[in-house]
C-alpha positions as CSV (number, residue, x, y, z in Angstrom):
1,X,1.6,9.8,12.9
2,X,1.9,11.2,9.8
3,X,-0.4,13.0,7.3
4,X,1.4,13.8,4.2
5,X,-0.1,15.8,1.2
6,X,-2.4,14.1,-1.1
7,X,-0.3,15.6,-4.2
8,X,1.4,18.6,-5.7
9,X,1.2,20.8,-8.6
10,X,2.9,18.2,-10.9
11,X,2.8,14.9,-9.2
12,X,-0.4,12.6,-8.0
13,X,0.3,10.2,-5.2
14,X,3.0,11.8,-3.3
15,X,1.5,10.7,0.0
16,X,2.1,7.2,-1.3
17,X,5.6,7.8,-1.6
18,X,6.0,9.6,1.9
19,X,4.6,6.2,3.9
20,X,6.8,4.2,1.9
21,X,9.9,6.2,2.9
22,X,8.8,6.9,6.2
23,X,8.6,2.8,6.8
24,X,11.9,2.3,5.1
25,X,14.0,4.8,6.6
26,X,12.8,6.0,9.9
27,X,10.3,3.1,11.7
28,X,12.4,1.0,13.6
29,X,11.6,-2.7,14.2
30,X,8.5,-3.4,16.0
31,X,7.5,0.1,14.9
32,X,3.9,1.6,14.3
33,X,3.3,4.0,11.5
34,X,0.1,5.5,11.0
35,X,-0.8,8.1,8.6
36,X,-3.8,9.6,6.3
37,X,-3.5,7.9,3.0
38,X,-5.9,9.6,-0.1
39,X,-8.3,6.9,-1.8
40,X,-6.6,7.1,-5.0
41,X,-4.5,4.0,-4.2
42,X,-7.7,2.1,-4.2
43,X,-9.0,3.8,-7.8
44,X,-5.9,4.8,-9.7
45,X,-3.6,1.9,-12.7
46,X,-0.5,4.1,-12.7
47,X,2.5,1.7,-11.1
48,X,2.8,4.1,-8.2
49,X,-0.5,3.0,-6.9
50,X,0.1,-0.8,-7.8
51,X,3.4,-0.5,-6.0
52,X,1.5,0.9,-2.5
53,X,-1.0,-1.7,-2.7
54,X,1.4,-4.3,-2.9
55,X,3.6,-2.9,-0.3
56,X,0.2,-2.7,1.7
57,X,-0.3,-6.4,1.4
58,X,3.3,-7.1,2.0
59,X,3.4,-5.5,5.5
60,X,0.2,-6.7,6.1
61,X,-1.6,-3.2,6.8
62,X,-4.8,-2.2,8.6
63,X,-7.0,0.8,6.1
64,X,-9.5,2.4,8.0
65,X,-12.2,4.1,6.2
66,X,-12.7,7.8,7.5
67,X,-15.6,10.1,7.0
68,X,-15.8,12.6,3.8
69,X,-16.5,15.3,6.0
70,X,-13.1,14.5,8.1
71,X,-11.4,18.3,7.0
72,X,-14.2,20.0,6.7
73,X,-13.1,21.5,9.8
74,X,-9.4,22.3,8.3
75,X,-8.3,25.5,6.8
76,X,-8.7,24.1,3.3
77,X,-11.9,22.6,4.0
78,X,-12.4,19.7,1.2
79,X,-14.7,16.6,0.6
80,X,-12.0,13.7,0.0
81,X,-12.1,10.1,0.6
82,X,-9.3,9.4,2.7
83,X,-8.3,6.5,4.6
84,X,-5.7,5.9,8.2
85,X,-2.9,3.2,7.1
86,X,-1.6,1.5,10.3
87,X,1.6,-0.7,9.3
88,X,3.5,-2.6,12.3
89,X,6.9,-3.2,10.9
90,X,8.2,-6.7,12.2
């Protein structure tokens, strides 16, 4: 289970880039990663966010949609649309 950070400072995306890694380096075969994942893959052109939806598709992935209010309960309460990504790695 992961739940990476939405962004930093300077760069947009950077959870995309944690699920990729984390499926490339550390699941093992027959693996399950699941992880929060922001909506910007679903809304955003750059190649970053092309490259996650096609690595989505490629590994066959399951998005489930969770509710805006899901960290209003947080210490950095936020509205954000925000999805779970379950990958099985075969």
């Amino acid at each position: 289970m992961a739940n990476p950070p939405f962004s930093t400072p300077h760069i947009k995306g950077v959870d995309l880039d944690i699920i990729q890694r984390a499926y490339n380096l550390f699941l093992a075969n027959y693996g399950r990663l699941v992880s929060v994942v922001s909506n910007s893959m679903n809304v955003r052109a750059d190649p970053r966010s092309q490259a996650f939806r096609a690595f989505l598709k490629r590994t066959s992935a399951k998005l489930i949609e969770l509710p805006l209010e899901i960290f209003w309960g947080s210490d950095r309460p936020v509205t954000v649309e925000s999805y779970l990504v379950v990958i099985d790695k075969r």
